[in-house]
C-alpha positions as CSV (number, residue, x, y, z in Angstrom):
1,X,125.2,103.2,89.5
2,X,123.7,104.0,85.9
3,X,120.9,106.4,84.8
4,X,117.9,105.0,83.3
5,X,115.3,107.2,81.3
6,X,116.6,110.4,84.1
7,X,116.4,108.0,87.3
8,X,119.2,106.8,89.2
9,X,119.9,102.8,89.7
10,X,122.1,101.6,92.2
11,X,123.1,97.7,92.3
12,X,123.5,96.5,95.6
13,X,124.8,92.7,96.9
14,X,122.6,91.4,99.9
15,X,125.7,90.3,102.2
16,X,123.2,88.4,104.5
17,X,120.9,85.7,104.0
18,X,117.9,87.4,105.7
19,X,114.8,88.2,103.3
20,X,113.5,91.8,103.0
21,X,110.6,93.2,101.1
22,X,109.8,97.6,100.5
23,X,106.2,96.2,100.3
24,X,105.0,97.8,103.5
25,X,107.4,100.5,104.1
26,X,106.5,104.4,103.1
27,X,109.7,105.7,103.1
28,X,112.8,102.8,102.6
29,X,116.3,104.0,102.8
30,X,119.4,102.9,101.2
31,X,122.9,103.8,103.6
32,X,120.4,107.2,104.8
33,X,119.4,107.7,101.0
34,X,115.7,107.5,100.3
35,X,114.8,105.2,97.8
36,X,111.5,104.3,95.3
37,X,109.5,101.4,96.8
38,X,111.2,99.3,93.8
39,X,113.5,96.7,93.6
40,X,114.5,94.3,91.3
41,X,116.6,91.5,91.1
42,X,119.2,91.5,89.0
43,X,119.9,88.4,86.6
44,X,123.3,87.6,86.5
45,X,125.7,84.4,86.7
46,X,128.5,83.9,89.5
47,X,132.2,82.8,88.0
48,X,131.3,78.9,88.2
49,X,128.2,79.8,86.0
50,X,125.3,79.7,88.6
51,X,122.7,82.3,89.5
52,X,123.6,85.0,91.4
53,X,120.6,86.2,93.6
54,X,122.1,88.3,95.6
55,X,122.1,91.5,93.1
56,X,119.5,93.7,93.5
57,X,118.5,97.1,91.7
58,X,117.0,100.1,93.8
59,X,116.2,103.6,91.9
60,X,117.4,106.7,94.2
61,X,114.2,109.0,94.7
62,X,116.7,111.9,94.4
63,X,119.5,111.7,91.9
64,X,121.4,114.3,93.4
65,X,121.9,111.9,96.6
66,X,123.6,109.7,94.1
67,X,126.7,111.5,95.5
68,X,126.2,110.0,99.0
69,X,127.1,106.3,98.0
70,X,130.1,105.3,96.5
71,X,131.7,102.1,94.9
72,X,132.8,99.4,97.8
73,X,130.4,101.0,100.4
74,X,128.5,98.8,103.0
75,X,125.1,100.1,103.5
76,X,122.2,99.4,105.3
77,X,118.6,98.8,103.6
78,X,116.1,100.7,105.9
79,X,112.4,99.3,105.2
């Protein structure tokens, strides 16, 4: 997690293959935290030098909540 002009980002690896998308979800969820309709991938290589598209970026709507998600933790994206 890092903090970005007073917002919260958490990076997050997709450990399934299944798409998602927050486009038509009001309220998405992080592991029970609400998060901003935003995501972003992140750009970033793997150890052999390839992509890595399995980073994303999620801003927490509350950055007090930033306390209920730690380093290592397995979530689930609620959309």
């Amino acid at each position: 997690m890092y903090e970005v002009d007073s917002q919260t980002v958490l990076l997050a690896r997709r450990l399934g293959t299944t798409p998602f998308s927050l486009s038509h979800c009001e309220t998405p969820r992080l592991g029970g935290v609400r998060i901003r309709n935003f995501i972003e991938e992140v750009r970033r290589l793997g150890p052999d030098g390839s992509p890595d598209f399995d980073i994303f970026a999620f801003v927490l709507d509350q950055r007090g909540d930033k306390e209920r998600l730690s380093v290592g933790q397995i979530v689930e994206l609620e959309t």
